[in-house]
SEKOLGU-476966 format. One record per residue (C-alpha): residue in three letters; x, y, z. Coordinates in steps of 0.1 Angstrom, whole numbers, padded with zeros to 4 digits, always signed. Layout:
! SEKOLGU-476966
ALAXYZ
...
//
This chain:
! SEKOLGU-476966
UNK-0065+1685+1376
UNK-0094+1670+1393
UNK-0104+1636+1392
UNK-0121+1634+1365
UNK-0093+1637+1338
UNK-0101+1637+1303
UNK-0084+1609+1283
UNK-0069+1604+1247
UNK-0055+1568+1238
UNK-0032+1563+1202
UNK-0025+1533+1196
UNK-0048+1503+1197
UNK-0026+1473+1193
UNK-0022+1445+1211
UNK-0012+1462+1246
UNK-0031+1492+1239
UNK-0059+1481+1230
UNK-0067+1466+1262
UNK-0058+1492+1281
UNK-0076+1518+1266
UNK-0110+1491+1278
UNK-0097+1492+1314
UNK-0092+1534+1313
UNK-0132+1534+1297
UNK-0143+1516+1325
UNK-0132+1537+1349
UNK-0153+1564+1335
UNK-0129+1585+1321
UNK-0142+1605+1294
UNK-0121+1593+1260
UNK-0111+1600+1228
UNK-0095+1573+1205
UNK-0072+1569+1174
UNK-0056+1543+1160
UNK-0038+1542+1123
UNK-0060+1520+1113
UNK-0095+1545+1117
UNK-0118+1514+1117
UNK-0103+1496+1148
UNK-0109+1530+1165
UNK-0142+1532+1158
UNK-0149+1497+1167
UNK-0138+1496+1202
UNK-0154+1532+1209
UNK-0187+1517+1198
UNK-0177+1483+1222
UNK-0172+1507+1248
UNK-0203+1530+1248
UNK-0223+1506+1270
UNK-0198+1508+1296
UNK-0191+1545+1289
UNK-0214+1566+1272
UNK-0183+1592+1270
UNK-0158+1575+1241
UNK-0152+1585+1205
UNK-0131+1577+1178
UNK-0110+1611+1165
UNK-0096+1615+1131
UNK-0062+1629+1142
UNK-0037+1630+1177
UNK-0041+1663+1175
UNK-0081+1659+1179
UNK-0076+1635+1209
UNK-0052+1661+1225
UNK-0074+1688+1221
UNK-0096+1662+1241
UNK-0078+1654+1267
UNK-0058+1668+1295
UNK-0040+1629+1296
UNK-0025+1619+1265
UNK-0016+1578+1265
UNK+0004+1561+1233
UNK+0012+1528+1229
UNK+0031+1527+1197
UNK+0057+1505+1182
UNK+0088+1525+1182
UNK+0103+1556+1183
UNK+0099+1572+1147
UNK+0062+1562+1156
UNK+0064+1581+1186
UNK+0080+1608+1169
UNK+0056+1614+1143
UNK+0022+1614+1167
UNK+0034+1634+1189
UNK+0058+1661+1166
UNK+0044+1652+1133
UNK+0019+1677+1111
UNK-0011+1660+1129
UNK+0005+1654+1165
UNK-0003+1657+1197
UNK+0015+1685+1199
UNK-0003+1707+1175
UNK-0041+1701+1195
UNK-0027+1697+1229
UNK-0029+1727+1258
UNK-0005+1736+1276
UNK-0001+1716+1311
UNK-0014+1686+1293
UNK+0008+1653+1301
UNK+0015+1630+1274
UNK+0025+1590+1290
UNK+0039+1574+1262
UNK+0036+1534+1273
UNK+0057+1523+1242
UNK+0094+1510+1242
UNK+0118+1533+1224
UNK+0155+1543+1231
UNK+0159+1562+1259
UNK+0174+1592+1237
UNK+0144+1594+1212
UNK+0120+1598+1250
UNK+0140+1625+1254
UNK+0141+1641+1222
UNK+0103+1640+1223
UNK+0101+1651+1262
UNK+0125+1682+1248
UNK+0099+1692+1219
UNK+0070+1690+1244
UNK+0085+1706+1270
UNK+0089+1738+1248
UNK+0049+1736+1246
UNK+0041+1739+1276
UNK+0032+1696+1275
UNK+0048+1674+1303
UNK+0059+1642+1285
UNK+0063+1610+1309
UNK+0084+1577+1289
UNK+0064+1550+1305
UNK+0071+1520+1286
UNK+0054+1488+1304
UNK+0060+1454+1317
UNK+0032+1427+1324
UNK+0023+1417+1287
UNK-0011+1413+1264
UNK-0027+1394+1300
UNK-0014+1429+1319
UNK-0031+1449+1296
UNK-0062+1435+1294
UNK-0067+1426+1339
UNK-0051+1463+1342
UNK-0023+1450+1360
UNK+0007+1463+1344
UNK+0043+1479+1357
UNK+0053+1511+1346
UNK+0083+1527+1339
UNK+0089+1561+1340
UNK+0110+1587+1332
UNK+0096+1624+1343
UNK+0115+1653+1343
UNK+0086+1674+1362
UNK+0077+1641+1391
UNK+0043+1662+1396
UNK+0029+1653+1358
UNK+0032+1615+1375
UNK+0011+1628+1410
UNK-0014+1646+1384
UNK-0016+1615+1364
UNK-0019+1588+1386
UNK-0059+1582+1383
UNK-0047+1572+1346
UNK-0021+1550+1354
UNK-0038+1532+1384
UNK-0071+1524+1357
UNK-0039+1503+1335
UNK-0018+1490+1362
UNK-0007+1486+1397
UNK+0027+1497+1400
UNK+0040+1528+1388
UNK+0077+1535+1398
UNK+0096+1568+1390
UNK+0131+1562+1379
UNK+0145+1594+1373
UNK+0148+1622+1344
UNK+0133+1620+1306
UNK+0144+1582+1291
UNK+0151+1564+1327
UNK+0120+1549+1320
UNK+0132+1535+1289
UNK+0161+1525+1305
UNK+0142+1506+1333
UNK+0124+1487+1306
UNK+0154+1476+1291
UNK+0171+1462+1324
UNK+0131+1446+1324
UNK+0142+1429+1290
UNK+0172+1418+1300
UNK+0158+1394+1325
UNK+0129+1388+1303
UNK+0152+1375+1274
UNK+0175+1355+1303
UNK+0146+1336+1315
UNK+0135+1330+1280
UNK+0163+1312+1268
UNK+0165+1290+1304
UNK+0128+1280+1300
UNK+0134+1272+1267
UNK+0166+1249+1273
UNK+0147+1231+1304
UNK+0120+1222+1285
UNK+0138+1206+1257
UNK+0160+1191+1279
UNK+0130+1180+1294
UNK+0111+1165+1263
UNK+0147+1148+1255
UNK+0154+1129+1286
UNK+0113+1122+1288
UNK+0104+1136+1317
UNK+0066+1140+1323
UNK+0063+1179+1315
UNK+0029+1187+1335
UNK+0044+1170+1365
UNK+0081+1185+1360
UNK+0063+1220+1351
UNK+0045+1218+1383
UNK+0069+1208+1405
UNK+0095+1237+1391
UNK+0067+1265+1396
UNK+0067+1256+1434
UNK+0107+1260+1444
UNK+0135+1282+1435
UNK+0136+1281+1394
UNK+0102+1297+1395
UNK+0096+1327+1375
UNK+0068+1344+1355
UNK+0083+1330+1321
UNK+0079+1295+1333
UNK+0051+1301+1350
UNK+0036+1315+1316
UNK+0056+1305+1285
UNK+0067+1276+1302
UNK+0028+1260+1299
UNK+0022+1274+1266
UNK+0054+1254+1251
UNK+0040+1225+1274
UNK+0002+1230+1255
UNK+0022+1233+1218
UNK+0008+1273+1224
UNK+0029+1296+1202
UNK+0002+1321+1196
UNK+0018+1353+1200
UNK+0009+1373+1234
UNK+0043+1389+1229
UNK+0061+1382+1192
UNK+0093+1375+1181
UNK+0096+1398+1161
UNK+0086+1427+1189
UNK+0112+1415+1213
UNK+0136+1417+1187
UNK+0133+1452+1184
UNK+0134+1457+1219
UNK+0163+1438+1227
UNK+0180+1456+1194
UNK+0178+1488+1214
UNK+0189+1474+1247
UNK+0222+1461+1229
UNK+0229+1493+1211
UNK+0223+1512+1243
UNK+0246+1486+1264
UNK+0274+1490+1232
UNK+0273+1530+1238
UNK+0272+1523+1276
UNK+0301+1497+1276
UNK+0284+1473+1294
UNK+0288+1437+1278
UNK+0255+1420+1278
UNK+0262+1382+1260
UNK+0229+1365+1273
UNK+0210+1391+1260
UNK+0233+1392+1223
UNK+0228+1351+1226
UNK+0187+1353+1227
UNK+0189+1382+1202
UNK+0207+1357+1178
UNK+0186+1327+1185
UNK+0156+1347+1177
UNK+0175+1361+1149
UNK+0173+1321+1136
UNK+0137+1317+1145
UNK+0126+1348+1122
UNK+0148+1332+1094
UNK+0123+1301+1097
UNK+0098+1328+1092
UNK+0083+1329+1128
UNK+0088+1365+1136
UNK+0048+1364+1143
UNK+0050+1338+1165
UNK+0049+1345+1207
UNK+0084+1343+1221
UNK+0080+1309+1235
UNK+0082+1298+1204
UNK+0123+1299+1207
UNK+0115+1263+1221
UNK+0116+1252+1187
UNK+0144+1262+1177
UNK+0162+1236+1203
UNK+0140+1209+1196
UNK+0152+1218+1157
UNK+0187+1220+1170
UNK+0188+1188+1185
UNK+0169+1170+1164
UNK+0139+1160+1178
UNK+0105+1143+1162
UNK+0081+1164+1152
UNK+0049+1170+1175
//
């Protein structure tokens, strides 16, 4: 495939959304769908300055008979499933040595369910589920994941993936990409729950929170989540860049994956619980830093 691949983006949510923008303005020809036809249409027509070569399809199947790259950013694996296997899938419009990166977070045997499916159409399927967040998506600096059982359909891709992100790491076979994502959310969940309990310890003892927030970036506790979520709960920010109710699901699979693996995993069962409380409050919509509340709730604090 020379360098000038042609493109197909499903799914134009919060992640993909942005990077479909960042894979326009590289100049990639591309065709768009999104469930919801409007949003589609919208950001093809937001595009067109920067790219005179984007439009809006009425079907997967029309963006694979596009495209010789196929991205998805969907939110979970029957989703998955039906754009890519379903009556109007990928599948169905796509030619054979097309590659299909599906950037969405499923479990690992549902990847390779759909890699197997593919596979017997001649289409290379990559699971390539992401790290980096909303912010990732939009500066095009996201981590990838991926599982590949033909490594060459990564090589062939790469102009794609480099136009989303800046590292793209090859972790083995069909689903060790989902796999890698759920060791990601492991240690995303982990930090969660210790920004969460150092800044209502914080609050509670009445330290300054800039000054403690600044001081904590710069040594050893540092991390992206208190880098990021740590200022938001500091700035009262629980707009969701990353919901509740999304990491949810992700950790769900992650915990039923560890069960069948027989790997124990309590900090992760702990967040999933504690976020389990937040979405009874009815702030599944809310970003993830929201958790914060919950210990200022727990503990009684004033409200703010």
């Amino acid at each position: 495939m020379s360098e000038r691949l042609r493109v197909g983006f499903v799914g134009l949510g919060t992640m993909g959304s942005g990077m479909a923008r960042n894979i326009a303005r590289a100049g990639f020809p591309l065709a768009l769908f999104n469930r919801t036809a409007s949003k589609a249409t919208a950001i093809a027509q937001e595009l067109l300055s920067a790219n005179g070569d984007v439009r809006a399809m009425k079907t997967p199947a029309e963006v694979a008979r596009q495209s010789d790259v196929v991205v998805s950013c969907l939110p979970d694996s029957p989703e998955v499933e039906q754009v890519h296997l379903g009556p109007d899938g990928t599948v169905h419009g796509a030619a054979r040595g097309t590659i299909v990166i599906d950037c969405s977070t499923t479990a690992a045997e549902a990847a390779r369910g759909v890699a197997g499916r593919l596979r017997e159409a001649g289409i290379s399927f990559l699971d390539a589920p992401v790290s980096g967040g909303q912010k990732g998506a939009a500066e095009g600096t996201l981590t990838f994941f991926v599982g590949a059982d033909d490594p060459q359909s990564i090589e062939r891709a790469r102009p794609v993936f480099q136009a989303m992100g800046k590292r793209v790491t090859h972790l083995g076979p069909s689903g060790a990409g989902q796999l890698g994502k759920a060791a990601n959310q492991i240690l995303v969940a982990c930090n969660l729950l210790a920004v969460s309990e150092a800044m209502a310890f914080a609050r509670r003892v009445g330290l300054p929170l800039e000054a403690l927030h600044g001081a904590l970036t710069a040594g050893a506790a540092n991390s992206w989540a208190l880098e990021v979520l740590g200022k938001k709960m500091i700035d009262r920010d629980f707009r969701p860049a990353f919901a509740v109710k999304h990491q949810q699901k992700d950790l769900a699979i992650l915990l039923s994956t560890a069960r069948r693996s027989g790997v124990p995993l309590p900090g992760s069962a702990l967040v999933h619980q504690l976020l389990s409380a937040l979405e009874a409050q009815g702030r599944g919509d809310d970003g993830t830093q929201a958790l914060l509340t919950l210990y200022e709730r727990m503990a009684d604090f004033p409200p703010v």
